[in-house]
N, CA, C and O atoms as CSV, one atom per row, in Angstrom:
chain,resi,resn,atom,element,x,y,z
A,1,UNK,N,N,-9.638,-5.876,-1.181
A,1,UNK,CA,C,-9.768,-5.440,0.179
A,1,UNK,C,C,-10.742,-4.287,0.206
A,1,UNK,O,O,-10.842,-3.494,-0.731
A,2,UNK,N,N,-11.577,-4.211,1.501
A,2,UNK,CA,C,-12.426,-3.070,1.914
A,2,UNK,C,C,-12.328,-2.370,2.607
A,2,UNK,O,O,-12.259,-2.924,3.704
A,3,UNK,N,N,-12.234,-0.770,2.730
A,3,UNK,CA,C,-12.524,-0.505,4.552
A,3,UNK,C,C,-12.866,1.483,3.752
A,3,UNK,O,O,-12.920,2.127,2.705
A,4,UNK,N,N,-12.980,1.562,5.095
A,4,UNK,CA,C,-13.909,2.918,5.295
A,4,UNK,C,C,-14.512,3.316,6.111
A,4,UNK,O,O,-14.932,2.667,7.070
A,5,UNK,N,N,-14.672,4.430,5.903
A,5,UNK,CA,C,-15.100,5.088,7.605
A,5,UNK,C,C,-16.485,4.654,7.858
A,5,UNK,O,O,-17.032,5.179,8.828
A,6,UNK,N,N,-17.120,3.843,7.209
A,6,UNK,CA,C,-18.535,2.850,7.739
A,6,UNK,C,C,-18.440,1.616,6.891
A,6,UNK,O,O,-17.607,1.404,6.010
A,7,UNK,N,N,-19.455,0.802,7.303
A,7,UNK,CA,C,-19.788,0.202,6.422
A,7,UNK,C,C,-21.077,0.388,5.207
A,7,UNK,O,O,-21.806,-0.425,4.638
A,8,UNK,N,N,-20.990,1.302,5.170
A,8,UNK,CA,C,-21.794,1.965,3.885
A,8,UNK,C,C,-20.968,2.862,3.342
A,8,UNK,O,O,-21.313,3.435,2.308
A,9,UNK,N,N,-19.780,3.125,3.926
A,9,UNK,CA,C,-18.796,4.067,2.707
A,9,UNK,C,C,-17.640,3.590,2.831
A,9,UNK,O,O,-16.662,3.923,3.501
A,10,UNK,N,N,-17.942,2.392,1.784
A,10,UNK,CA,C,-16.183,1.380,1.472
A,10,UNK,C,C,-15.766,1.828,0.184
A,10,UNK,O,O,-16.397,2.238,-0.790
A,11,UNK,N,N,-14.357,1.626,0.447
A,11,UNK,CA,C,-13.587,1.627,-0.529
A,11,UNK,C,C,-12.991,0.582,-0.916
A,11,UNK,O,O,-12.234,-0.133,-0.259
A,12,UNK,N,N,-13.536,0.403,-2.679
A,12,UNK,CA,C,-12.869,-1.442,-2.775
A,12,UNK,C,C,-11.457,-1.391,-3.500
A,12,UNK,O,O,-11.285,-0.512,-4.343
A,13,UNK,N,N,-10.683,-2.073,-3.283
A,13,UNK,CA,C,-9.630,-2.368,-4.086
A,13,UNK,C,C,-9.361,-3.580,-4.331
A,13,UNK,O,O,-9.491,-4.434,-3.454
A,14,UNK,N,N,-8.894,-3.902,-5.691
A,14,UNK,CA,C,-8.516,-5.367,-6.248
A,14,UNK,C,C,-7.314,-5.138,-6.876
A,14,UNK,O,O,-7.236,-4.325,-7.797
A,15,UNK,N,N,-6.222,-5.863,-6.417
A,15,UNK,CA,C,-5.024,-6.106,-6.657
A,15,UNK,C,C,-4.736,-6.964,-7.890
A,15,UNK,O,O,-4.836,-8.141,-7.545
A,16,UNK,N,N,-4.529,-6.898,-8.734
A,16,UNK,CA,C,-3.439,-8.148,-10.133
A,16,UNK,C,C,-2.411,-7.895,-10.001
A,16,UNK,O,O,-1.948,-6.822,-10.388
A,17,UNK,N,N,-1.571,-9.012,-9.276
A,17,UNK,CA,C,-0.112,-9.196,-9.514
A,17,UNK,C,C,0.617,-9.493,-10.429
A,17,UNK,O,O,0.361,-10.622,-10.849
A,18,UNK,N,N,1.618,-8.876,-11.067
A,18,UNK,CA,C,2.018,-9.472,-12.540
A,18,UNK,C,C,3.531,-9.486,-12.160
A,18,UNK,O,O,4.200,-10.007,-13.052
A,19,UNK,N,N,4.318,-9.027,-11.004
A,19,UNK,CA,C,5.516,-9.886,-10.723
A,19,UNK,C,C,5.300,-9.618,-9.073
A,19,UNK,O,O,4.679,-8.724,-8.497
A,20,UNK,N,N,6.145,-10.873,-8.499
A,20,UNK,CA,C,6.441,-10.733,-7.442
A,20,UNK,C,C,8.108,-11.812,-6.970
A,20,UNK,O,O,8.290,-13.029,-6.983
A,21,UNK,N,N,9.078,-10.594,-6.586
A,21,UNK,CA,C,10.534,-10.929,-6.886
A,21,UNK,C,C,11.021,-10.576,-5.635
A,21,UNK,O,O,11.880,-9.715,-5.446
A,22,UNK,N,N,10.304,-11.447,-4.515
A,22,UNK,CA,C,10.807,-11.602,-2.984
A,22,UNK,C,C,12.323,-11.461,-3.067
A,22,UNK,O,O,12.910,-11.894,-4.059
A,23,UNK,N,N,13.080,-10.786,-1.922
A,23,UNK,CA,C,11.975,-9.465,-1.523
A,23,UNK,C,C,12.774,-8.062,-1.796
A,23,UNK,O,O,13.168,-7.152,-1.066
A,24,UNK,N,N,12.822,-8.325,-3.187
A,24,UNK,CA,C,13.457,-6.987,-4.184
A,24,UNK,C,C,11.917,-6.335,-4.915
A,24,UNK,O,O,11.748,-5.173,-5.285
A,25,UNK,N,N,11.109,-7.244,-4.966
A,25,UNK,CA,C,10.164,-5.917,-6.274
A,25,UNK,C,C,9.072,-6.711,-6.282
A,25,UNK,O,O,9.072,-7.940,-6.350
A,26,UNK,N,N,7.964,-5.853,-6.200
A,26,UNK,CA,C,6.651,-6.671,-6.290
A,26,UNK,C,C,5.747,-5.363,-7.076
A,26,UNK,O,O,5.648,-4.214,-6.646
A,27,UNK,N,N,5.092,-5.958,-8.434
A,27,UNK,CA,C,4.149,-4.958,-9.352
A,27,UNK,C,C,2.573,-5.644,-9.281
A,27,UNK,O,O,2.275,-6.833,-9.168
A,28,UNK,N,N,1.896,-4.733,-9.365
A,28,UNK,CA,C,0.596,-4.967,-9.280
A,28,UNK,C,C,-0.409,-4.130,-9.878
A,28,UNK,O,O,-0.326,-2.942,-9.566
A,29,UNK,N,N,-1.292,-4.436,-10.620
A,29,UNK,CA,C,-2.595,-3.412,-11.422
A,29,UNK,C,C,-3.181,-3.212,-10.292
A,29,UNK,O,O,-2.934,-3.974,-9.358
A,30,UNK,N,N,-3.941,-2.311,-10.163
A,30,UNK,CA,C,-4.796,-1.656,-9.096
A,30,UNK,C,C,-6.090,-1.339,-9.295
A,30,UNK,O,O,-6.215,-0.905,-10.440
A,31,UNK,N,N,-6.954,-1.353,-8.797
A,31,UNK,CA,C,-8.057,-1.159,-9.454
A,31,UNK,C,C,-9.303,-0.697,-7.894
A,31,UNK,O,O,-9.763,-1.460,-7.045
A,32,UNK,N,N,-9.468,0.540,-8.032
A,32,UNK,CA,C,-10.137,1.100,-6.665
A,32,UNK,C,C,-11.375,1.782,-7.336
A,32,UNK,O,O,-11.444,2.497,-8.336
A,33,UNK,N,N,-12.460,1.274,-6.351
A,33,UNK,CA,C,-13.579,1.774,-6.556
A,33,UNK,C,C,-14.473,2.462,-5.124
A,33,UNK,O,O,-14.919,1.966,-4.089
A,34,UNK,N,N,-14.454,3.418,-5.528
A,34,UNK,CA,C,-14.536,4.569,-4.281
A,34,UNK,C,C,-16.509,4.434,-4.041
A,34,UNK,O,O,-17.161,4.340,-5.080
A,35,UNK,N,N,-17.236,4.438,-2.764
A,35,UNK,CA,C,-18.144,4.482,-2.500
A,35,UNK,C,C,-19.451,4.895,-3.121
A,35,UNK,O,O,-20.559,4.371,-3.015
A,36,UNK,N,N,-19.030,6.053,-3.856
A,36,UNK,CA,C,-19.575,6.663,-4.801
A,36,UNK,C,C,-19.952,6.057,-6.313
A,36,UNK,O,O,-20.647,6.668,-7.124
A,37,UNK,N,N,-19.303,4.604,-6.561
A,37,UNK,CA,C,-19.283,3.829,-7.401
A,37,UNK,C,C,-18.351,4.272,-8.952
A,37,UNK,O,O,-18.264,3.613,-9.988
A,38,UNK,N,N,-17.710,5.695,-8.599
A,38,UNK,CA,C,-16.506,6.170,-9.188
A,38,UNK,C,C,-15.201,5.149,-9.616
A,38,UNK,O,O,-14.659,5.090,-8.512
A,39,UNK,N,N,-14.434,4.389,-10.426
A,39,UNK,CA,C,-13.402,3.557,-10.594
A,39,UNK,C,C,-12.105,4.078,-11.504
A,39,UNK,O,O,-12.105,4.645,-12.596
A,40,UNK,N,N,-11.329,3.792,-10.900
A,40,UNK,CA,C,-9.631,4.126,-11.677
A,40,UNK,C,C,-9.253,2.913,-11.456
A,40,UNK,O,O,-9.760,2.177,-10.609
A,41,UNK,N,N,-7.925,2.491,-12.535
A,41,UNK,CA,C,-6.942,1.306,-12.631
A,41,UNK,C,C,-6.025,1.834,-12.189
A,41,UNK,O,O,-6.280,3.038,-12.160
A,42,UNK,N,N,-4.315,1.486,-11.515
A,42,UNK,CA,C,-3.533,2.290,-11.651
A,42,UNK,C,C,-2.413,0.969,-11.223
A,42,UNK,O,O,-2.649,-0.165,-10.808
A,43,UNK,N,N,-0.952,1.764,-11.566
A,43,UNK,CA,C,-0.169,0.192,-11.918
A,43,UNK,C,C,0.946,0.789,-11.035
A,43,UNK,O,O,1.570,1.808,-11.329
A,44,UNK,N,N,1.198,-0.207,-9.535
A,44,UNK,CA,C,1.713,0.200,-8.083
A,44,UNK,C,C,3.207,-0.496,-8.760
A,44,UNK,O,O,3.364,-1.368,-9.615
A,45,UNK,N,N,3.954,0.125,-8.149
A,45,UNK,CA,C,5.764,-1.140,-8.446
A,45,UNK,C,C,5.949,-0.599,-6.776
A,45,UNK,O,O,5.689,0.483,-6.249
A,46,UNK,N,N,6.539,-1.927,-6.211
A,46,UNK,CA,C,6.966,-1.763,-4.214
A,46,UNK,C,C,8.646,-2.424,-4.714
A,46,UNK,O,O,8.748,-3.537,-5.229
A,47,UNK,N,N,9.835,-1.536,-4.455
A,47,UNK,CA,C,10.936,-2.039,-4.396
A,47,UNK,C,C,11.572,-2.112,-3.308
A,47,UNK,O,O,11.193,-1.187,-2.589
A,48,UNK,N,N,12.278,-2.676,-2.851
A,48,UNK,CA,C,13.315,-2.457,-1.636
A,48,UNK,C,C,14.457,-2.597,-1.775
A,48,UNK,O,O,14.786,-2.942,-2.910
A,49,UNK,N,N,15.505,-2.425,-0.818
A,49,UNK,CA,C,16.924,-2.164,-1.477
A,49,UNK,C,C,17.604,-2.047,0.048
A,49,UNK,O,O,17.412,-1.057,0.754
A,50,UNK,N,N,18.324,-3.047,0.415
A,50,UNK,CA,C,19.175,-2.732,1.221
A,50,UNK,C,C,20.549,-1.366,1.422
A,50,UNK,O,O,21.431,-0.873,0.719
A,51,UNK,N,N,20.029,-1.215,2.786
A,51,UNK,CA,C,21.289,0.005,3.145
A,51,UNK,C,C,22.207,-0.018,4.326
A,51,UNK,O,O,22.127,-0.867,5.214
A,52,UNK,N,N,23.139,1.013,4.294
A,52,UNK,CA,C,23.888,0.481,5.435
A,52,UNK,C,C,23.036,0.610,6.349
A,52,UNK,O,O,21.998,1.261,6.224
A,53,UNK,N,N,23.633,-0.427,8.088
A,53,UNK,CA,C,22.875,0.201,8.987
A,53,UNK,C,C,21.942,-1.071,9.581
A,53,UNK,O,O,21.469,-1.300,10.694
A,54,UNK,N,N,21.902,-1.984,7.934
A,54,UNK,CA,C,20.932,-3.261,8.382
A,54,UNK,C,C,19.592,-2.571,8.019
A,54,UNK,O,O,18.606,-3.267,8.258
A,55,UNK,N,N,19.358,-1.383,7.506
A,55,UNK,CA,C,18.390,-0.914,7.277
A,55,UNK,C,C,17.998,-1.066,5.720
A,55,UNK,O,O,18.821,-1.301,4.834
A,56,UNK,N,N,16.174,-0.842,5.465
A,56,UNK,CA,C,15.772,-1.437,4.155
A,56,UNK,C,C,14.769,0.216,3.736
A,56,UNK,O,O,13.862,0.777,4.352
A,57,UNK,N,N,15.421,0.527,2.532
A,57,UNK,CA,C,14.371,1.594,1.878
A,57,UNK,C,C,13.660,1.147,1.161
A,57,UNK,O,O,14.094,0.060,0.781
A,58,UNK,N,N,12.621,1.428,0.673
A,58,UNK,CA,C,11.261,1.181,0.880
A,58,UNK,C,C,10.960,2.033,-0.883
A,58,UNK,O,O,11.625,3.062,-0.761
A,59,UNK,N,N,10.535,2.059,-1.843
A,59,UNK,CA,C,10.160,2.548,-2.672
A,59,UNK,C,C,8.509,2.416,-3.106
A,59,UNK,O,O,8.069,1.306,-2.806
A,60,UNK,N,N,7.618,3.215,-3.677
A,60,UNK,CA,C,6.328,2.823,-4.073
A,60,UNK,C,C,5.977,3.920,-4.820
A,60,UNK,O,O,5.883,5.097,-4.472
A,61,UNK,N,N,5.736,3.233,-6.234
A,61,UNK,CA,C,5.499,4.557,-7.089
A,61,UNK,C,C,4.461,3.998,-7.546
A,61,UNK,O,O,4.474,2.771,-7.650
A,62,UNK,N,N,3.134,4.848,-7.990
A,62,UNK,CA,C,1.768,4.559,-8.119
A,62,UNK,C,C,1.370,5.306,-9.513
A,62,UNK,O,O,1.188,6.468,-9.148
A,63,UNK,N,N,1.160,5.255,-10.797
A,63,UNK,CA,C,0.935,5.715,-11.851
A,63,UNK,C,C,-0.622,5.159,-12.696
A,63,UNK,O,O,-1.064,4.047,-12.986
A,64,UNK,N,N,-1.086,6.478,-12.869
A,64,UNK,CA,C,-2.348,6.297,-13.705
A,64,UNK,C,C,-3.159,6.850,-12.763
A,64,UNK,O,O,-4.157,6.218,-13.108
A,65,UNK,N,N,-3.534,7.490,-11.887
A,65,UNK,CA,C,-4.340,8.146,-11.065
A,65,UNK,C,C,-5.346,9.317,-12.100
A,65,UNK,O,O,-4.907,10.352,-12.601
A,66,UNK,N,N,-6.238,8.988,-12.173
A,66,UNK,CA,C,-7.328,10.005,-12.796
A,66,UNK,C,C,-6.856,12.081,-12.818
A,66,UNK,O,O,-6.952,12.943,-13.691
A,67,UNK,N,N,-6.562,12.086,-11.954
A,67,UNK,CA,C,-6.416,13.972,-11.883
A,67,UNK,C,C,-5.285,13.784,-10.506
A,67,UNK,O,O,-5.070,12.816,-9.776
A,68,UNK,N,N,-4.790,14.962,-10.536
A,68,UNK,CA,C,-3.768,15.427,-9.548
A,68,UNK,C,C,-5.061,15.551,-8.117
A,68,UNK,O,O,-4.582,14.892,-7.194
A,69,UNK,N,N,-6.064,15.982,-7.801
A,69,UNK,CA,C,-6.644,15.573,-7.321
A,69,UNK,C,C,-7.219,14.305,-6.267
A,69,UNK,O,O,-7.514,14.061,-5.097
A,70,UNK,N,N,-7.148,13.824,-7.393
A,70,UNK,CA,C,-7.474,12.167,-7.020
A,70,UNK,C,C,-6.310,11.643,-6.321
A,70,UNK,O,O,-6.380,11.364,-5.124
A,71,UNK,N,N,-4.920,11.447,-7.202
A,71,UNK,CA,C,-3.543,11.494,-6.619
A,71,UNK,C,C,-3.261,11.858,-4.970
A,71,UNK,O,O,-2.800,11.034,-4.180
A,72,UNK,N,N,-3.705,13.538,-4.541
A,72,UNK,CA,C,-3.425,13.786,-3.635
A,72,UNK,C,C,-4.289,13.122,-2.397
A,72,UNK,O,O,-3.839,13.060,-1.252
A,73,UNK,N,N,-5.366,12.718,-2.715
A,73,UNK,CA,C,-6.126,12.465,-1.591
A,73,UNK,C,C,-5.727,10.943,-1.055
A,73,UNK,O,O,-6.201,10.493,-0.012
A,74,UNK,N,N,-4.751,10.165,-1.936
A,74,UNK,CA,C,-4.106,9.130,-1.182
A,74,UNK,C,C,-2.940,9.673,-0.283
A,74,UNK,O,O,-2.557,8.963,0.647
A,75,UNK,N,N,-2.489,10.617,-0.456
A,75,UNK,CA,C,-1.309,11.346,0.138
A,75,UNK,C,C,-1.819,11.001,1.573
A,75,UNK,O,O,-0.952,10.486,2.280
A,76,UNK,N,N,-2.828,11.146,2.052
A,76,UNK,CA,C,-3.892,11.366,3.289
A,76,UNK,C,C,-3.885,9.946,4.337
A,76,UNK,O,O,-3.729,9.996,5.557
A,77,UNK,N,N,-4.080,8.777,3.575
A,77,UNK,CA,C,-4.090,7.432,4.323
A,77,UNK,C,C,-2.645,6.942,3.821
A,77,UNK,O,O,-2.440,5.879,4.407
A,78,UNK,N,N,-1.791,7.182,3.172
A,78,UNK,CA,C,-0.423,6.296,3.013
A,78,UNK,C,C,0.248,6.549,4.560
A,78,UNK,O,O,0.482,5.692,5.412
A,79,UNK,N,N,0.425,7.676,4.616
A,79,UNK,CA,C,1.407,7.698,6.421
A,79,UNK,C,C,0.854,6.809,7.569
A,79,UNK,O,O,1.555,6.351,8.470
A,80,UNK,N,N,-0.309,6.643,7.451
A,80,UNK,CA,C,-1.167,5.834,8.158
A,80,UNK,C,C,-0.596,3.753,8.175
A,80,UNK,O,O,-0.336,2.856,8.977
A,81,UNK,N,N,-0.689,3.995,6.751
A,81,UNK,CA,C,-0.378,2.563,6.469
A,81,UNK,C,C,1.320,2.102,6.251
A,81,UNK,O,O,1.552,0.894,6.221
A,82,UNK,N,N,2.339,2.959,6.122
A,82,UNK,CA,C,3.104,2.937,6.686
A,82,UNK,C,C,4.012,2.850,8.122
A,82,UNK,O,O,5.031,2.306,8.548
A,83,UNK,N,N,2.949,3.749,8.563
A,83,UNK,CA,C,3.295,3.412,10.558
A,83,UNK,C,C,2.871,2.102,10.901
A,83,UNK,O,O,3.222,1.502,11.917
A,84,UNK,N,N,1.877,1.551,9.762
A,84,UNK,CA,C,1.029,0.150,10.537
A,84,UNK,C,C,2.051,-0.873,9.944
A,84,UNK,O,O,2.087,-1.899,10.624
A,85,UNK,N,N,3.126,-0.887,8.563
A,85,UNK,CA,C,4.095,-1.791,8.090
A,85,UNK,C,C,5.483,-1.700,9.234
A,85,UNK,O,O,6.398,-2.519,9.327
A,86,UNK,N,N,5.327,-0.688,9.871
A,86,UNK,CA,C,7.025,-0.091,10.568
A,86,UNK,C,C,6.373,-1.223,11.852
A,86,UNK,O,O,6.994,-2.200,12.271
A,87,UNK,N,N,5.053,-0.813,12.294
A,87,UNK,CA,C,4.797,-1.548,13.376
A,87,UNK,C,C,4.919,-2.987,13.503
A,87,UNK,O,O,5.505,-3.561,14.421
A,88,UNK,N,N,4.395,-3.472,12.633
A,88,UNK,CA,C,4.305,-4.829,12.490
A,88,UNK,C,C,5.755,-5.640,11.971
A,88,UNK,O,O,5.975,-6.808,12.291
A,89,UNK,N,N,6.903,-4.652,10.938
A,89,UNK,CA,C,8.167,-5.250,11.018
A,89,UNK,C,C,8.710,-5.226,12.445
A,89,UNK,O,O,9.295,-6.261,12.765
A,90,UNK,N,N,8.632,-4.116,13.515
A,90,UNK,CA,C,9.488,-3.642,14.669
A,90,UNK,C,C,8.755,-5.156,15.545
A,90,UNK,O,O,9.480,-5.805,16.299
A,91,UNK,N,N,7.807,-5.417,15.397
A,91,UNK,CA,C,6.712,-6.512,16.180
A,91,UNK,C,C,7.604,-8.114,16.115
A,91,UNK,O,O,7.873,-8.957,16.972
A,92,UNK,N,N,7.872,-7.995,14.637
A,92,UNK,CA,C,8.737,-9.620,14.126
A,92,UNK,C,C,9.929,-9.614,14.502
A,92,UNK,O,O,10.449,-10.676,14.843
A,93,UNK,N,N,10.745,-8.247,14.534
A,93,UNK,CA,C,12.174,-8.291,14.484
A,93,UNK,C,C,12.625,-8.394,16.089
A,93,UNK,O,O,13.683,-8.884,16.483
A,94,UNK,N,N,11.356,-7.696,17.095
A,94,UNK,CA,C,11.723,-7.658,18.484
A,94,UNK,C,C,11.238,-8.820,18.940
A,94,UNK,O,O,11.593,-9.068,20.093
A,95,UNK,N,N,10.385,-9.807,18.309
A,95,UNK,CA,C,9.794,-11.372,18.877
A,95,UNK,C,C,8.107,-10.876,19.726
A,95,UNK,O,O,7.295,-11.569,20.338
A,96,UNK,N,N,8.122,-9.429,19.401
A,96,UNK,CA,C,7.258,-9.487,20.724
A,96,UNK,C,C,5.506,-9.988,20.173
A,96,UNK,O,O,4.430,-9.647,20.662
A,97,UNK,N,N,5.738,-10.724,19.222
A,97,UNK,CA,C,3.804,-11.400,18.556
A,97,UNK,C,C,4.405,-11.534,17.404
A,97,UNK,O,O,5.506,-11.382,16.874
A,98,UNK,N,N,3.063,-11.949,17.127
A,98,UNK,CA,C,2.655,-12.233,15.576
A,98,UNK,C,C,2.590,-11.377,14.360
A,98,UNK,O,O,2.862,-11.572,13.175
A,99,UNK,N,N,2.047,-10.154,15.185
A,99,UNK,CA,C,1.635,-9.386,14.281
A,99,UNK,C,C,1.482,-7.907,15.065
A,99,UNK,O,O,1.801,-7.605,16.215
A,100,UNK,N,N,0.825,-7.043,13.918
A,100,UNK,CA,C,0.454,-5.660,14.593
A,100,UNK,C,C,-1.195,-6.000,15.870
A,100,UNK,O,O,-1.498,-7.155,16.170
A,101,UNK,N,N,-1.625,-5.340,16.159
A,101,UNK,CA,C,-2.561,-5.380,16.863
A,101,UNK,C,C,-3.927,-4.455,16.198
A,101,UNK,O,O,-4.991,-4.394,16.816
């Protein structure tokens, strides 16, 4: 996948899946290459886990990040892409589309 604040400053990422255990645990190699033509690997695990309530927690731990640095500056777009997963479950569960918008 691509995106970025132009299309002359993308950020690429390529995903390798090496399990996927619907819909308890899904692992994946990572591999992002920043505009600058800069590259890190890094190895994502997504768990979930039912709770009371009918409600689902959400886990994502991301390891191998180049510098604490590097690390923090995803801190920056994850809340982002989380509001866009809350949206698009609240979207399926209320009937109201397909999808997010």
């Amino acid at each position: 996948m691509a995106f970025g604040p132009s299309r002359s400053e993308l950020y690429l990422f390529t995903h390798e899946f090496e399990v996927v255990d619907r819909p308890r645990r899904m692992a994946f190699r990572s591999n992002e290459t920043g505009p600058d033509g800069s590259s890190f690997d890094s190895d994502v695990e997504v768990t979930s886990e039912e709770e009371e309530g009918g409600k689902t927690r959400m886990t994502i731990v991301q390891r191998g990040f180049p510098s604490a640095e590097v690390r923090d500056l995803h801190e920056v777009g994850l809340p982002h892409a989380f509001d866009r997963v809350e949206r698009f479950i609240h979207t399926r569960v209320s009937g109201e589309g397909s999808g997010p918008s």
